[in-house]
Chimera marker file (.cmm) of the C-alpha trace (Angstrom):
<marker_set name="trace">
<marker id="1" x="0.000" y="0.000" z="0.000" r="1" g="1" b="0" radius="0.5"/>
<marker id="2" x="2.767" y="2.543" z="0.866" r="1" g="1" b="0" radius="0.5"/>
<marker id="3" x="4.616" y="1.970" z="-2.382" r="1" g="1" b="0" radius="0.5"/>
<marker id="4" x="1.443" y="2.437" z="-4.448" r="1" g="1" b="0" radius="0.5"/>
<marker id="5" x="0.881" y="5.847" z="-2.268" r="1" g="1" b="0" radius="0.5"/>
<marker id="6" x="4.363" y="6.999" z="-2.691" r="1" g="1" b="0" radius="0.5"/>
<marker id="7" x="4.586" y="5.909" z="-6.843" r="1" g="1" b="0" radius="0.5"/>
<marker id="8" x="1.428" y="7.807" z="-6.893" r="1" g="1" b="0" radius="0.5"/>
<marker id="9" x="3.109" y="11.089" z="-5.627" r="1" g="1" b="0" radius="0.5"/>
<marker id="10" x="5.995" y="10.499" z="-7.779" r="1" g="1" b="0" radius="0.5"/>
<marker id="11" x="3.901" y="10.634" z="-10.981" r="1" g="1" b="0" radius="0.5"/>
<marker id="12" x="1.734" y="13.252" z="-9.915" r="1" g="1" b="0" radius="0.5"/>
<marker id="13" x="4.578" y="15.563" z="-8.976" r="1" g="1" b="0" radius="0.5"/>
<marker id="14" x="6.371" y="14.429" z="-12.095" r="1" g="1" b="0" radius="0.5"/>
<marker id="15" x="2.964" y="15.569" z="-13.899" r="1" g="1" b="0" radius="0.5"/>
<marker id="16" x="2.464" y="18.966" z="-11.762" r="1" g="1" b="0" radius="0.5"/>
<marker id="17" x="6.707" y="20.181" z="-12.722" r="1" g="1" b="0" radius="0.5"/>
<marker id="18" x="6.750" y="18.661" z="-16.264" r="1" g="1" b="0" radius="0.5"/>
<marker id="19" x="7.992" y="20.421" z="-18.949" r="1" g="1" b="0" radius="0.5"/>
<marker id="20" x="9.892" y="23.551" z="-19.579" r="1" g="1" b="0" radius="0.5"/>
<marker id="21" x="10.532" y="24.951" z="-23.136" r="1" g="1" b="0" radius="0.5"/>
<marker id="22" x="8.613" y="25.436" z="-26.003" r="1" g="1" b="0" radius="0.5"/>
<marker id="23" x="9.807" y="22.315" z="-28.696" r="1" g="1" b="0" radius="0.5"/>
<marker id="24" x="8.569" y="19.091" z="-27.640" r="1" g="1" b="0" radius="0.5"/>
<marker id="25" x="12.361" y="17.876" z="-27.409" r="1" g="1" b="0" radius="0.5"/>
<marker id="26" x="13.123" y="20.876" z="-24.885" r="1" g="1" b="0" radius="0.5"/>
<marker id="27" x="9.778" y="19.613" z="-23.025" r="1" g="1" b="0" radius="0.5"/>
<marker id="28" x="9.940" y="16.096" z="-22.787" r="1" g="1" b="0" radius="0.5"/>
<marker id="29" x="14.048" y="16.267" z="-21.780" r="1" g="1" b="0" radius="0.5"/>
<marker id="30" x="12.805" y="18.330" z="-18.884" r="1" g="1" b="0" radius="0.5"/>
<marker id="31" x="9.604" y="16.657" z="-18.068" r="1" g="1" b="0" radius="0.5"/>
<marker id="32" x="12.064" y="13.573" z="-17.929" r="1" g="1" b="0" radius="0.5"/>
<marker id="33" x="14.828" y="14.952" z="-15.476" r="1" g="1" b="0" radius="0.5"/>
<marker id="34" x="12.420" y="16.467" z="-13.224" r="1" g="1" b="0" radius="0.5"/>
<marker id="35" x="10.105" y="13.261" z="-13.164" r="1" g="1" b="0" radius="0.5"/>
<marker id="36" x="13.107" y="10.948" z="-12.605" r="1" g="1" b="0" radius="0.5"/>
<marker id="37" x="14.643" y="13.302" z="-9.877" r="1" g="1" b="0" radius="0.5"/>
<marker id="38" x="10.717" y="13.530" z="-8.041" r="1" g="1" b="0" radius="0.5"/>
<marker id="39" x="10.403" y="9.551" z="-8.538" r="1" g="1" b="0" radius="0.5"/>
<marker id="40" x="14.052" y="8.948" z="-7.033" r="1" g="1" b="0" radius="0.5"/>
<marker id="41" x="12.958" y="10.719" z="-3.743" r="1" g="1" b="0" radius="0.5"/>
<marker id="42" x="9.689" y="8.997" z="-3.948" r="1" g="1" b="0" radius="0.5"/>
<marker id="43" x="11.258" y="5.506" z="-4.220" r="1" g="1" b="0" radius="0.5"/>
<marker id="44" x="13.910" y="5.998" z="-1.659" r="1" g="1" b="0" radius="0.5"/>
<marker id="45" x="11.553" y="6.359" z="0.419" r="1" g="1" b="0" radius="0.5"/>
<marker id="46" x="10.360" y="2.521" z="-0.230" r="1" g="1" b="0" radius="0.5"/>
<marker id="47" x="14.133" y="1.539" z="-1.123" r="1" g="1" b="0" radius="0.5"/>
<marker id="48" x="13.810" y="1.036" z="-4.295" r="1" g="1" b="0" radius="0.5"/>
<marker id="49" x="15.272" y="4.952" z="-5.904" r="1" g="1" b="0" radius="0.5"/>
<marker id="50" x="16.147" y="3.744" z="-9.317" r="1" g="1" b="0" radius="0.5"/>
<marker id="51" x="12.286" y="2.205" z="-9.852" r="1" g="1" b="0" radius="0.5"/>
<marker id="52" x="10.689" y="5.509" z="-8.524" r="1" g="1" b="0" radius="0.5"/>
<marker id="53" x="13.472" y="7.254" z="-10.797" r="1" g="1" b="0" radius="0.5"/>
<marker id="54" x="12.652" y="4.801" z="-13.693" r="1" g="1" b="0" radius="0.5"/>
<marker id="55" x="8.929" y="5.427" z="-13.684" r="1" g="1" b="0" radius="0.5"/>
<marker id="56" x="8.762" y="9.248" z="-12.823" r="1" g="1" b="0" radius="0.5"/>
<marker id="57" x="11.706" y="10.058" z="-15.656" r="1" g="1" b="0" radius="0.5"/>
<marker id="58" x="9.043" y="7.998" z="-18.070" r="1" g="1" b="0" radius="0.5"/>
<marker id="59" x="5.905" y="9.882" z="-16.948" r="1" g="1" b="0" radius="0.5"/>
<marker id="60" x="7.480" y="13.834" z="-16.964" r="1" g="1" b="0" radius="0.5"/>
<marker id="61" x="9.095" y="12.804" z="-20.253" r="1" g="1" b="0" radius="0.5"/>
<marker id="62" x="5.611" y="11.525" z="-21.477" r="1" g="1" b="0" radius="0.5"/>
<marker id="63" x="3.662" y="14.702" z="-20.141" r="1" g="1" b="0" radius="0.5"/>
<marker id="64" x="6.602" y="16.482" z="-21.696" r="1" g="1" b="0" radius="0.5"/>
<marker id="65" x="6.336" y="15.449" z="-24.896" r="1" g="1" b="0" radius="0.5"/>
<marker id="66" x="2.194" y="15.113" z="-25.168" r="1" g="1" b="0" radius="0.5"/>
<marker id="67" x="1.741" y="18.572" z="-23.641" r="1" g="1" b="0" radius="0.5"/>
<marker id="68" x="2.268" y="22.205" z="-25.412" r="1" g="1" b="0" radius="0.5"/>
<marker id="69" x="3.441" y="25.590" z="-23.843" r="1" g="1" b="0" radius="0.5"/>
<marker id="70" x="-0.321" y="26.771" z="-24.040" r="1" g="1" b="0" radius="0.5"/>
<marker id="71" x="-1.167" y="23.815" z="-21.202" r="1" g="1" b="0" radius="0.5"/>
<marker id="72" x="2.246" y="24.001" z="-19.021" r="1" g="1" b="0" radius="0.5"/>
<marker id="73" x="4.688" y="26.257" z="-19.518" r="1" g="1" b="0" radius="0.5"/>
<marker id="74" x="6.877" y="26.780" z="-16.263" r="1" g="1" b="0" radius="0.5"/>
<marker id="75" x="9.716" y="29.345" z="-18.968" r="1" g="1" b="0" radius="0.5"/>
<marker id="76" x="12.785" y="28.970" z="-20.559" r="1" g="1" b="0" radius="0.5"/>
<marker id="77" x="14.811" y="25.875" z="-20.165" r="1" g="1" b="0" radius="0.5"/>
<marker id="78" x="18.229" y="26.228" z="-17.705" r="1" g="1" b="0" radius="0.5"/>
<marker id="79" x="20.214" y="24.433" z="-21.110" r="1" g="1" b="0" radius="0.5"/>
<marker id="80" x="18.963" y="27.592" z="-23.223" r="1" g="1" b="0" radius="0.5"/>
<link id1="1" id2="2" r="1" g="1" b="0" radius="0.2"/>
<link id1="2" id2="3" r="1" g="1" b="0" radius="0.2"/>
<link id1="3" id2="4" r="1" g="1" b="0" radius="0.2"/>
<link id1="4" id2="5" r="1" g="1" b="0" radius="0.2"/>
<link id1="5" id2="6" r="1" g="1" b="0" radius="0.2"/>
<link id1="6" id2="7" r="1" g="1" b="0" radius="0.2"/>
<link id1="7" id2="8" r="1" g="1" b="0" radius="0.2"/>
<link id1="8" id2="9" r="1" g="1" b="0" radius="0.2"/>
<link id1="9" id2="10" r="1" g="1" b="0" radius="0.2"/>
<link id1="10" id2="11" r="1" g="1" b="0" radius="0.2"/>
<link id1="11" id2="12" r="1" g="1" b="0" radius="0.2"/>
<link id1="12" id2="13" r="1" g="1" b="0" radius="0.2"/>
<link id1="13" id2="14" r="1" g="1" b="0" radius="0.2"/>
<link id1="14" id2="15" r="1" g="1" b="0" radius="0.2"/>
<link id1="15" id2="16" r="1" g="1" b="0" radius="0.2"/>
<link id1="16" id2="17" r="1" g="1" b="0" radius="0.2"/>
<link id1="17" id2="18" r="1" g="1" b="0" radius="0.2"/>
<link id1="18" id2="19" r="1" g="1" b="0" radius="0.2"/>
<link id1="19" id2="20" r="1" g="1" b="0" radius="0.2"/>
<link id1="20" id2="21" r="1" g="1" b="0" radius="0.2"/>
<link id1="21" id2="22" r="1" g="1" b="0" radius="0.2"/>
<link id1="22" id2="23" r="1" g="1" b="0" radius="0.2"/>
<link id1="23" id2="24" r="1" g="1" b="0" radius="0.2"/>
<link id1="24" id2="25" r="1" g="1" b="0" radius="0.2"/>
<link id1="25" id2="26" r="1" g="1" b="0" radius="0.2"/>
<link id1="26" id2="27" r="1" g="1" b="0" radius="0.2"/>
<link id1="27" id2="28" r="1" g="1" b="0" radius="0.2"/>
<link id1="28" id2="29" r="1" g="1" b="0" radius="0.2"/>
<link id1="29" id2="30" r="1" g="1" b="0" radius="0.2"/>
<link id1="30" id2="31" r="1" g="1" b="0" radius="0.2"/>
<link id1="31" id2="32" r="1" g="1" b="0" radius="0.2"/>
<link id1="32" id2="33" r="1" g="1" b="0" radius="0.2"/>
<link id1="33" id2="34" r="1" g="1" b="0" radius="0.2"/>
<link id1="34" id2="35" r="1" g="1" b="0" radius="0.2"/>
<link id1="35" id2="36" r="1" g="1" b="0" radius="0.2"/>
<link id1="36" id2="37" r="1" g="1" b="0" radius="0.2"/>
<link id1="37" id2="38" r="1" g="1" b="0" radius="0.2"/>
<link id1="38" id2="39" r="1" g="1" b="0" radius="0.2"/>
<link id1="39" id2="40" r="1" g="1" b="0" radius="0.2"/>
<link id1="40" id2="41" r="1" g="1" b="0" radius="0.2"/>
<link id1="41" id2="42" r="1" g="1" b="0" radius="0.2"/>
<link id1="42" id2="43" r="1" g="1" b="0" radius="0.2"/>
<link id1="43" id2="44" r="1" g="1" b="0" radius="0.2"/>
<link id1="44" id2="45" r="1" g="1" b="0" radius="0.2"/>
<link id1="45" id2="46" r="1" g="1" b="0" radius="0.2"/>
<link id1="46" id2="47" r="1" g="1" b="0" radius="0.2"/>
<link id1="47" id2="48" r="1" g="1" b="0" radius="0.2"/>
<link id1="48" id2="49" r="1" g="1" b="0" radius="0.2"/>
<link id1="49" id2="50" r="1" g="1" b="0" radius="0.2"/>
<link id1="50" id2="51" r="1" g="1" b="0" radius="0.2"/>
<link id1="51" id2="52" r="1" g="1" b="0" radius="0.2"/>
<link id1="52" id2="53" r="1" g="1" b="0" radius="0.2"/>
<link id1="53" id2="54" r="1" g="1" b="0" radius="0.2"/>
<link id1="54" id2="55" r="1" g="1" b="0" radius="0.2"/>
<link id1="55" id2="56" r="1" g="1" b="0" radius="0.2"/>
<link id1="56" id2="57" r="1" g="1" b="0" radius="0.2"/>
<link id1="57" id2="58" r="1" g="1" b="0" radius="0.2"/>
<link id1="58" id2="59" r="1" g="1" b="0" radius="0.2"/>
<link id1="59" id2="60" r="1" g="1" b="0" radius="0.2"/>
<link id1="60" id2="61" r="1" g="1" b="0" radius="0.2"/>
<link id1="61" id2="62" r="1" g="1" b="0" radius="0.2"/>
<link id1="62" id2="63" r="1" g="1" b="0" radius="0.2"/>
<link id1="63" id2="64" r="1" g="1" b="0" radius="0.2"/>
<link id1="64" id2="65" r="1" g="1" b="0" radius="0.2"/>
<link id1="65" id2="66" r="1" g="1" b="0" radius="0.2"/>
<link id1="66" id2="67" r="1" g="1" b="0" radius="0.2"/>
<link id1="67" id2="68" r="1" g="1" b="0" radius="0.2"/>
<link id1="68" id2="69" r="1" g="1" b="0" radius="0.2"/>
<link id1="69" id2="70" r="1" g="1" b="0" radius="0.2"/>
<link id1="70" id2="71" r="1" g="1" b="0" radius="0.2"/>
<link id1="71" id2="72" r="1" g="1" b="0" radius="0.2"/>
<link id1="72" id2="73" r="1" g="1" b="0" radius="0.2"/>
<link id1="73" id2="74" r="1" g="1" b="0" radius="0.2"/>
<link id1="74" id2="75" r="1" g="1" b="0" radius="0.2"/>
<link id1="75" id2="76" r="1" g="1" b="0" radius="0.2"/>
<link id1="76" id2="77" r="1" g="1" b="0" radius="0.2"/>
<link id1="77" id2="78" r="1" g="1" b="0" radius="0.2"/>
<link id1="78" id2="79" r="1" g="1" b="0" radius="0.2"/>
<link id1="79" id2="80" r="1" g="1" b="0" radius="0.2"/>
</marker_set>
């Protein structure tokens, strides 16, 4: 039950801090590194980091990527 609870607030964080940029590259490389680094503190906290990385790095790059600027745009990339 905890791990579900915890993956849960991993993706939904990733989801909430996806994607910065305006070209779906820019968006879905950022939606990735924030999801993995939100899923990595989510799974530590069940032991298992590089699962809750694994799965929140897939779900920001995913919201990345299938979003536009018009839905989420949180500004220019740090890489730009």
């Amino acid at each position: 039950m905890k791990r579900t609870v915890v993956i849960a607030l991993a993706l939904s964080s990733a989801l909430g801090l996806a994607a910065c940029g305006n070209t779906t590259g820019d968006r879905a490389l950022s939606g990735g590194a924030i999801g993995a680094g939100a899923g990595a503190v989510g799974g530590a906290l069940m032991g298992e980091p590089l699962a809750g990385a694994a799965i929140g790095g897939a779900a920001g790059a995913a919201t990345g990527a299938l979003t536009n600027s018009d839905q989420i745009n949180l500004g220019k990339p740090a890489w730009r």
